[in-house]
C-alpha positions, 0 to 999 in steps of 0.5 A, a space after each residue: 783303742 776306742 774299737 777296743 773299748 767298743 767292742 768290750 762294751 758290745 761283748 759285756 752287754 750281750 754277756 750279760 743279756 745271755 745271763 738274764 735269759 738263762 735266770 728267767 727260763 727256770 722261773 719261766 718253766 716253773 711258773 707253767 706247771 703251776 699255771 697248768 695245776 691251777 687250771 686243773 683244780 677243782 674249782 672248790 679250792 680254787 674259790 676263796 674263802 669270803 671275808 668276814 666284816 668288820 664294820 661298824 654294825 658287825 661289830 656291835 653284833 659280833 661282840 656278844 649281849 655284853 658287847 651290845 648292852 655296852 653300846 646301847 650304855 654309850 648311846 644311852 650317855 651320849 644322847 643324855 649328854 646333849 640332853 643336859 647340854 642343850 637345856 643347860 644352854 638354854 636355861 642357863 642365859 641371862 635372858 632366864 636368870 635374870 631378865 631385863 623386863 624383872 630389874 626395871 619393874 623392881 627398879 620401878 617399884 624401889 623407886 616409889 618406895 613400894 615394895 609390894 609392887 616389887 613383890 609382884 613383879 617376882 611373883 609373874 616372871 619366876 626364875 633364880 633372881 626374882 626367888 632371891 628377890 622375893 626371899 629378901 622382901 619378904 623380911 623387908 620388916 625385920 631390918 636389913 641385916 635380916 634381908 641380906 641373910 635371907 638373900 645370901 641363902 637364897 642365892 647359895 640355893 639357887 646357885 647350887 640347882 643351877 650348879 647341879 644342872 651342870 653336875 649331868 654333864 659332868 657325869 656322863 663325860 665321865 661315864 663315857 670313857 669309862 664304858 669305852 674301856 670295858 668295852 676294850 677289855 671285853 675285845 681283848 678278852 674276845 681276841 685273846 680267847 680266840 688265840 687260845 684256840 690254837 689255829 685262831 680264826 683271822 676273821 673272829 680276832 679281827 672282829 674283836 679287836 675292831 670291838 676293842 677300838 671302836 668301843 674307845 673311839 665311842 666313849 672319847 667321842 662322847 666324853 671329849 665334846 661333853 667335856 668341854 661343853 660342861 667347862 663352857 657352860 660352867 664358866 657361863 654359869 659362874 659370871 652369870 651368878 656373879 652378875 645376879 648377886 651385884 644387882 641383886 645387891 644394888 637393888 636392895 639397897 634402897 630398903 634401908 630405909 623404905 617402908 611397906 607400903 599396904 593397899 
């Protein structure tokens, strides 16, 4: 019995290694005059044709005088955007708006009850607290009601240029996205047009396709940084007002009762 399982077994390997030859013959006979036909062609057909680029700097020279001044529009937002990013992180600290060196010479000079002193000290270190400051002393004779109203309109003043500083950043990480769609729609319209065609160049559809994507990732590049620069800054921005109107508060406080004293 076993012999008789062997020699089955040896009989269906065999069959079926016939099997496979006889399948691979014609695929084998096929193959050669197609080798033969390519070796005999000329080399014209034979070589390929080259493909076109798609990278970035072909891109934004394939896609047209509107393709390009869409780029340079991107490139124009996104270096304001770092402009207005870094001179509102460097101006908007407390170190600028109210600096320590101003509050001790205005303590100073509220402590001895001169407040020409205290005007002075506004005078050689400007910024939005000593304005706010300096607009409160300078009705330091018509009561103190008077004072906080001059104060309170100078602190809503400067509250709003520190306020529009910030608005630039805003812009253009609004801006942004907006440029990056047209740019999409101009690659759609591009690709479109080349459909039109009727025998579409695979090359051209390609090129303005990648105009599609990559004028998108441009402008979510520029805005998705400038965003959250713009809340960062912004967040900043309002604790430091809140900081500035309290001390502005606890220094004028002893004007009260305090008199102008004249040199």
């Amino acid at each position: 019995m076993k012999r008789l399982v062997m020699s089955m077994f040896v009989f269906a390997c065999l069959t079926g290694g016939a099997a496979l030859a006889q399948d691979a013959a014609p695929a084998a006979a096929a193959a050669a005059p197609a080798a033969v036909a390519a070796e005999g062609a000329p080399a014209e057909t034979a070589t390929p044709k080259k493909p076109q680029s798609a990278g970035f700097l072909a891109v934004i020279i394939g896609s047209g005088w509107l393709g390009v001044v869409l780029w340079l529009a991107l490139f124009g937002c996104g270096a304001a955007a770092i402009y207005f990013i870094v001179d509102s992180w460097v101006l908007i600290r407390p170190q600028k708006i109210m600096p320590q060196t101003l509050i001790d010479r205005v303590k100073a000079g509220m402590a001895e009850g001169d407040v020409i002193k205290a005007i002075k000290a506004c005078e050689t270190e400007p910024g939005p607290m000593a304005n706010i400051l300096s607009a409160g002393f300078s009705h330091v004779e018509e009561g103190f009601d008077v004072i906080q109203e001059s104060i309170g309109a100078a602190a809503d003043l400067e509250t709003e240029r520190i306020m529009q500083r910030l608005t630039w950043i805003s812009v253009c990480a609004n801006l942004a996205p907006m440029l990056g769609l047209l740019g999409t729609v101009q690659g759609m319209i591009m690709a479109f047009k080349t459909l039109a065609t009727g025998a579409p160049d695979v090359g051209a559809l390609a090129l303005a396709i990648s105009q599609a994507l990559w004028t998108t990732a441009g402008g979510l590049t520029t805005a998705i940084p400038a965003i959250t620069f713009y809340y960062s800054i912004r967040n900043n921005a309002n604790r430091l007002i809140l900081r500035m109107q309290a001390m502005t508060m606890e220094l004028i406080k002893d004007l009260r009762n305090v008199e102008v004293v004249n040199d």
